[in-house]
PAZAPA-4460 file (N, C-alpha, C; in steps of 0.05 Angstrom, whole numbers, plus 32768, in hexadecimal, padded with zeros to 4 digits):
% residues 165
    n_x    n_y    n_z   ca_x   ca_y   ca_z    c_x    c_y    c_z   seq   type   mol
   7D6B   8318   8992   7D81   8322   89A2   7D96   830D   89A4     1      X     A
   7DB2   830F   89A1   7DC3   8302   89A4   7DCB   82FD   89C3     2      X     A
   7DD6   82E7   89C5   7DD4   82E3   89EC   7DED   82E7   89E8     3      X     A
   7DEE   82F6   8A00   7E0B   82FF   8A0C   7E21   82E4   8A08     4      X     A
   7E10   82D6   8A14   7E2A   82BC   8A1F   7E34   82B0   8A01     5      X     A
   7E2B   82BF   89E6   7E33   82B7   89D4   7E51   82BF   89CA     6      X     A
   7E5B   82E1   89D9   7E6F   82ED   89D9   7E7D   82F9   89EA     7      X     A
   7E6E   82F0   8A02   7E7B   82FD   8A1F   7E9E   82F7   8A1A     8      X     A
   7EA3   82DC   8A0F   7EC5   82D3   8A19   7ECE   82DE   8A09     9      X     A
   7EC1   82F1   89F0   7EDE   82F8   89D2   7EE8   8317   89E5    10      X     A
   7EFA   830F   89E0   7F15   8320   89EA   7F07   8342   89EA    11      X     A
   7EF9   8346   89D3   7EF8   835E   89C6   7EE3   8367   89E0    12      X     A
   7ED6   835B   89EA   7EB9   8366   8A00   7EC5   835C   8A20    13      X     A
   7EDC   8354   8A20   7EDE   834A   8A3F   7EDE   8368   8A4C    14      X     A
   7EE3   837D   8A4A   7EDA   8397   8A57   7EBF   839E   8A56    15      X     A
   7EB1   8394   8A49   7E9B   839E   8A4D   7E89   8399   8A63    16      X     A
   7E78   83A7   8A73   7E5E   839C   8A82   7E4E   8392   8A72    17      X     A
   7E37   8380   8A86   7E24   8371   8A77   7E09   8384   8A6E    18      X     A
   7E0B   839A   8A72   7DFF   83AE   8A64   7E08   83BA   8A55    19      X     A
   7E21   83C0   8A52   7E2C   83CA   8A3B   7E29   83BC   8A25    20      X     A
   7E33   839B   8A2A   7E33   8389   8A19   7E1B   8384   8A13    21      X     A
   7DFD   8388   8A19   7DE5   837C   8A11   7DE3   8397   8A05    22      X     A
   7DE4   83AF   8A09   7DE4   83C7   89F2   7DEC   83C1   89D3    23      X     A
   7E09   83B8   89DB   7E17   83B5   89BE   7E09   839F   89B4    24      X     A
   7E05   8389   89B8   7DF7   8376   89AB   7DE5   8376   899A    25      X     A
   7DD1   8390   89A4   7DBB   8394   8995   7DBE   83A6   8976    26      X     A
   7DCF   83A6   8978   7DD7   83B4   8956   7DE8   8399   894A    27      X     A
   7DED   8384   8956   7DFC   8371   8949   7DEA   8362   8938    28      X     A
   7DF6   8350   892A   7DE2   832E   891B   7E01   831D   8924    29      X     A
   7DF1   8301   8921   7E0B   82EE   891D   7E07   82E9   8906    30      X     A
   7E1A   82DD   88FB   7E15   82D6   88D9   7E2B   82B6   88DA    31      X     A
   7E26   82AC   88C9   7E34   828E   88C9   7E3E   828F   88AD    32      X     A
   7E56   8283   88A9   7E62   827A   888A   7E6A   8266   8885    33      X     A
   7E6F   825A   886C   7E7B   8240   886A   7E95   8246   885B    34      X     A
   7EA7   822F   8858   7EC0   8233   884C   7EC3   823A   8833    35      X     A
   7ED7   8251   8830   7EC9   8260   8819   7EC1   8279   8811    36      X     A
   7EA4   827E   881F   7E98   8292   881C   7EA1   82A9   8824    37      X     A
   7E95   82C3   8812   7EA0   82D7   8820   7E8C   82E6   882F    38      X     A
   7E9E   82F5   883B   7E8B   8306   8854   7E84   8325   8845    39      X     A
   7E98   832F   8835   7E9D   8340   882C   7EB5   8343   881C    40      X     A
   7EB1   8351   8803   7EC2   8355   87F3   7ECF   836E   87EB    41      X     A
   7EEF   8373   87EE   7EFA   8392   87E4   7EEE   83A7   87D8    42      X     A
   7EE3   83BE   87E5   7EE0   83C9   87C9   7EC2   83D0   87D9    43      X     A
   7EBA   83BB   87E0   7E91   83BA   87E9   7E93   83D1   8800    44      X     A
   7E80   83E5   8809   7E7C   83F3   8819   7E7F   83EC   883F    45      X     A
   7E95   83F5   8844   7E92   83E5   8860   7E7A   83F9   8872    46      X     A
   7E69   83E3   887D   7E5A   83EC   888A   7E57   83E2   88AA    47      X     A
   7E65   83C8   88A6   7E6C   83B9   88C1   7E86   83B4   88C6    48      X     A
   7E89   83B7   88EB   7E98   83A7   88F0   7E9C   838B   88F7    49      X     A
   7EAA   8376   88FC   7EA7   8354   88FF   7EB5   8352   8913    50      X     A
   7EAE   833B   891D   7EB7   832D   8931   7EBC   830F   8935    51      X     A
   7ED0   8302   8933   7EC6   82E5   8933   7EC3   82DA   8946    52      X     A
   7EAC   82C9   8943   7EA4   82B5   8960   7EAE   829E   8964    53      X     A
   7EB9   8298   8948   7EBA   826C   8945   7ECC   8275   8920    54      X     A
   7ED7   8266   892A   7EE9   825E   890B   7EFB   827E   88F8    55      X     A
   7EF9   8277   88E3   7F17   8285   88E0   7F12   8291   88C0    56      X     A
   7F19   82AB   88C8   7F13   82C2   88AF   7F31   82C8   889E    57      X     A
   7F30   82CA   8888   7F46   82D5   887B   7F43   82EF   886E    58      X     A
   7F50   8305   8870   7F5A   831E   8863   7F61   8317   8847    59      X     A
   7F5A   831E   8836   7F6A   8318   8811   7F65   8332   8802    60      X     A
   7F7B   832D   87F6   7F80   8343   87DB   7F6A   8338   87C9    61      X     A
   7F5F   8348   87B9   7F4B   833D   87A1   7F63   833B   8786    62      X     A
   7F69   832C   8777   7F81   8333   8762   7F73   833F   874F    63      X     A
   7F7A   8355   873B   7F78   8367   8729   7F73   8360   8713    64      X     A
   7F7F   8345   870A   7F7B   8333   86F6   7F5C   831C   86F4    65      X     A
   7F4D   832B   8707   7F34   8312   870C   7F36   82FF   8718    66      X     A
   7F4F   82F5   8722   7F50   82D9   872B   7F44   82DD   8746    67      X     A
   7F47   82CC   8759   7F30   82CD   8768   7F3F   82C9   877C    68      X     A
   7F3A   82DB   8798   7F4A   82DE   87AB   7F55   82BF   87B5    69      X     A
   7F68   82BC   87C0   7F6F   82A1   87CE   7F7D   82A3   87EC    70      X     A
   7F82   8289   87F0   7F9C   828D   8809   7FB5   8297   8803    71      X     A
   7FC4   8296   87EA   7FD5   82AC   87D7   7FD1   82C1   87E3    72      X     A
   7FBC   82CE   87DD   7FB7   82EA   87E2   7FAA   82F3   87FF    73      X     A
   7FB2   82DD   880D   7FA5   82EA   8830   7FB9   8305   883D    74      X     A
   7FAF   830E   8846   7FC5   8326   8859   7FBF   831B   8872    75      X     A
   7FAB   8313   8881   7FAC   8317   889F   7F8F   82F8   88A1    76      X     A
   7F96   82E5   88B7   7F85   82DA   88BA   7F71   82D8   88D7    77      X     A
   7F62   82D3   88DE   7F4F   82E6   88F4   7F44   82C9   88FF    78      X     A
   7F41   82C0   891E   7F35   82B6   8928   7F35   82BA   893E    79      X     A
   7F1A   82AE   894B   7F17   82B3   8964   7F2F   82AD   8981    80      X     A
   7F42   829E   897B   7F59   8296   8990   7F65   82A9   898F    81      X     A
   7F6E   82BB   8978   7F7D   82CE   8983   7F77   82E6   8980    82      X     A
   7F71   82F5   899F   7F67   830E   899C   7F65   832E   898C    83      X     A
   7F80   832D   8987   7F7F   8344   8971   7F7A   833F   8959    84      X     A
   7F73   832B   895C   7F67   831C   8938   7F50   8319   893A    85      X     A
   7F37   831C   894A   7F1C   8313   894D   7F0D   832C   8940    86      X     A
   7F1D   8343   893B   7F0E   8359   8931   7F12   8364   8916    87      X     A
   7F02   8364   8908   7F10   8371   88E7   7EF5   837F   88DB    88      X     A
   7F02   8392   88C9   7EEB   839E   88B2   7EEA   83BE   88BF    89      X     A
   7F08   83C7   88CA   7F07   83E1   88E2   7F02   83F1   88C4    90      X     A
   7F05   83F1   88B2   7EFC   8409   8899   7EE9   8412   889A    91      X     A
   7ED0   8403   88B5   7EB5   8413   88AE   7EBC   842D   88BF    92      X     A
   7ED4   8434   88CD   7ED2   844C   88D8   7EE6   8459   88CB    93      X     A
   7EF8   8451   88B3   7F09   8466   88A3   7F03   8469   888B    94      X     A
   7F04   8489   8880   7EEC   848B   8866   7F08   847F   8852    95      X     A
   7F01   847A   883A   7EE7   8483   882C   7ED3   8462   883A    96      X     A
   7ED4   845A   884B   7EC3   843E   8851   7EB9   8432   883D    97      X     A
   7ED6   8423   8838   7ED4   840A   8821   7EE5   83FB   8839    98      X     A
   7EE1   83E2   882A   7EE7   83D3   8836   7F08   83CD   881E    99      X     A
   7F1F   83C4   882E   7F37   83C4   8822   7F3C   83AE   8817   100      X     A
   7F35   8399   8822   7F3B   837A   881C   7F21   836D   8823   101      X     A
   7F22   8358   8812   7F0C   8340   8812   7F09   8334   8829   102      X     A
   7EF6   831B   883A   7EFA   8314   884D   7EF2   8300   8844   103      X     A
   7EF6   82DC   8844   7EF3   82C7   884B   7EEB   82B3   8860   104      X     A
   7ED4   829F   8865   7EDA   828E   8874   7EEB   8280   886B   105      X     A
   7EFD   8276   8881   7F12   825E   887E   7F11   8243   8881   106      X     A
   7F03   8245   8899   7EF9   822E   88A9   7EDC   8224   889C   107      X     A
   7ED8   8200   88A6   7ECC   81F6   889F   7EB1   8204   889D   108      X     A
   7EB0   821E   88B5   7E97   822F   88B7   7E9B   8246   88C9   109      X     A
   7E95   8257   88C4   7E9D   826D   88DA   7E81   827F   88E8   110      X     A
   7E85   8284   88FD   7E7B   829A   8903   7E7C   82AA   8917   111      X     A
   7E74   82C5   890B   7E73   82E2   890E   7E62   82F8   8914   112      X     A
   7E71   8309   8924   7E5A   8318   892C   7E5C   832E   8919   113      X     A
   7E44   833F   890D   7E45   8358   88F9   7E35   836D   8908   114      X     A
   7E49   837E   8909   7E3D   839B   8916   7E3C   83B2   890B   115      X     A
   7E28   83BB   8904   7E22   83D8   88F5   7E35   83ED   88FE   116      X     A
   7E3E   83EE   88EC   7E4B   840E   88F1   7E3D   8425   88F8   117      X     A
   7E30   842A   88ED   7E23   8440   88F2   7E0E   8441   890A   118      X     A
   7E03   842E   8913   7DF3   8428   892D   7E0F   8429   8947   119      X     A
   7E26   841E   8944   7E3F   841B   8950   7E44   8436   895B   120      X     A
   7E47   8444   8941   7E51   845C   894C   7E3F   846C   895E   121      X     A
   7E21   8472   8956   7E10   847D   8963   7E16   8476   8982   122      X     A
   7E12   8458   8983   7E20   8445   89A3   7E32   8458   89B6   123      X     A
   7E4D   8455   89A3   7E60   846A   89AD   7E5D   847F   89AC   124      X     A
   7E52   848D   89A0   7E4A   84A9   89A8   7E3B   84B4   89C2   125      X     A
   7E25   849D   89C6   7E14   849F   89DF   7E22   848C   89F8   126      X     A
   7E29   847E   89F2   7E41   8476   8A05   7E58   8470   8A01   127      X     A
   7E60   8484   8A16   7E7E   848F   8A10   7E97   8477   8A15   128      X     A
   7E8E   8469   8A2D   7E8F   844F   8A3F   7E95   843C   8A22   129      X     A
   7E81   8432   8A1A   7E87   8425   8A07   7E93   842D   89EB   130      X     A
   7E9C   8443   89DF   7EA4   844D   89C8   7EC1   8448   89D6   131      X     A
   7ED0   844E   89F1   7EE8   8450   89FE   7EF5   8436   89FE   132      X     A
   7EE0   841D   8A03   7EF2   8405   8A03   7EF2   83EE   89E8   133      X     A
   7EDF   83FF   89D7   7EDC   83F3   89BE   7EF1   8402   89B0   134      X     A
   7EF9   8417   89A7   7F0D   8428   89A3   7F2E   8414   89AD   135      X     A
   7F2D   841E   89C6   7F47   840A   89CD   7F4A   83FB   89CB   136      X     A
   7F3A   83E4   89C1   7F37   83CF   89B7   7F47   83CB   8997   137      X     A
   7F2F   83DA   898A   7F44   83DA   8972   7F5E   83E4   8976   138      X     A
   7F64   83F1   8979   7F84   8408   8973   7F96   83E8   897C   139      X     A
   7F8D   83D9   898E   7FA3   83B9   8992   7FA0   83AF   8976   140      X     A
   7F86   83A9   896A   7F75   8397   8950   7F93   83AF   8937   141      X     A
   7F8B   83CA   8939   7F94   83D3   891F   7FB9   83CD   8923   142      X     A
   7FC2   83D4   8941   7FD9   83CA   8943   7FE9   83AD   893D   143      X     A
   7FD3   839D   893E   7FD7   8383   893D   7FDC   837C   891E   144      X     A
   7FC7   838A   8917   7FCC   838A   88F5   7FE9   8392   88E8   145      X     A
   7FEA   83A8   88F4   8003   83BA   88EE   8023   83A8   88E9   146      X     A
   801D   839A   8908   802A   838A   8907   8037   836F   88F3   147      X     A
   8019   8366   88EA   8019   8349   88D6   8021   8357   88BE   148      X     A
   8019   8376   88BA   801D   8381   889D   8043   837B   8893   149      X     A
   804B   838C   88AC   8070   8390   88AF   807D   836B   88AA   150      X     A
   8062   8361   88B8   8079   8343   88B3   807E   8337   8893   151      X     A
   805D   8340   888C   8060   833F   8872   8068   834A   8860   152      X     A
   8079   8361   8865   8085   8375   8852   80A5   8365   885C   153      X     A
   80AB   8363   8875   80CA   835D   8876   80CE   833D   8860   154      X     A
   80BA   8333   8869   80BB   8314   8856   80BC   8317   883E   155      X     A
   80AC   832C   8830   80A7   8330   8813   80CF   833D   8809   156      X     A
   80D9   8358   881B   80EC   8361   8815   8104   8340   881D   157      X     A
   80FA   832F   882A   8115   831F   8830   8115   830B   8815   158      X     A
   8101   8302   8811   8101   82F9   87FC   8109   82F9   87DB   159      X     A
   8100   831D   87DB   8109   832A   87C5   8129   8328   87C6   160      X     A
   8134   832B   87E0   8158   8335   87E5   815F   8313   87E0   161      X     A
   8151   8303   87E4   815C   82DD   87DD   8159   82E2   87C3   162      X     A
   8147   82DF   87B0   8147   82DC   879A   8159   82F8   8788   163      X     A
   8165   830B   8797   8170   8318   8787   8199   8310   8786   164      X     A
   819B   8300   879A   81B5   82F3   879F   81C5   82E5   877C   165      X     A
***
């Protein structure tokens, strides 16, 4: 069993009670990475969602050509300091549940919490309590994304409009 006091402070559970929270735990693992590795790759079946506890995840495009994802190709980077960034891999609840982008550790080592989707949902189904503040939770996480996406489309179009001068 994972101890609470491992994730009581991430942003994503400060609503929760300590029963709610020892509920959810029990469908979790922690998992650890080194710099580098991946957690999951585009394309692979999402079946979890993540959480980070310590250190720093990157979002990447896989390139088409084989080369091999990089910081080039990051969209969104994820760590525990900032809250709407501590949560990623929300595809295990939109079909076709693939996963869209690769995930990376960044940091010298990271780690994460991995939660079954499908044990998750059952969660929220039987408690409603907890499906309500995990829910509102993301819609900030997918907003937040939404957000980093637009910055990176206005940068990509401002750039295009420099180099077309």
């Amino acid at each position: 069993m994972i101890p609470v006091e491992l994730v009581e402070d991430l942003d994503i559970f400060k609503k929760f009670s300590n029963d709610e929270l020892t509920r959810f735990l029990e469908i979790c693992s922690v998992e650890e990475y080194q710099v580098g590795q991946s957690l999951f790759l585009e394309g692979s079946p999402a079946k979890n969602l993540w959480v980070v506890i310590e250190g720093n995840v990157e979002l990447r495009f896989e390139m088409p050509n084989g080369k091999s994802a990089s910081s080039e190709t990051a969209i969104s980077s994820h760590r525990n300091t900032i809250p709407e960034s501590q949560v990623f891999g929300w595809s295990c609840f939109i079909p076709p549940y693939q996963m869209r982008l690769s995930a990376y550790c960044t940091s010298r080592r990271c780690k994460v919490l991995k939660i079954n989707a499908t044990k998750l949902s059952h969660l929220m189904e039987e408690d409603n309590s907890i499906g309500f503040k995990l829910m509102f939770y993301l819609v900030q996480v997918v907003g937040f994304r939404f957000k980093q996406m637009q910055e990176e489309v206005a940068k990509f179009i401002g750039i295009n409009m420099m180099n077309s001068w």
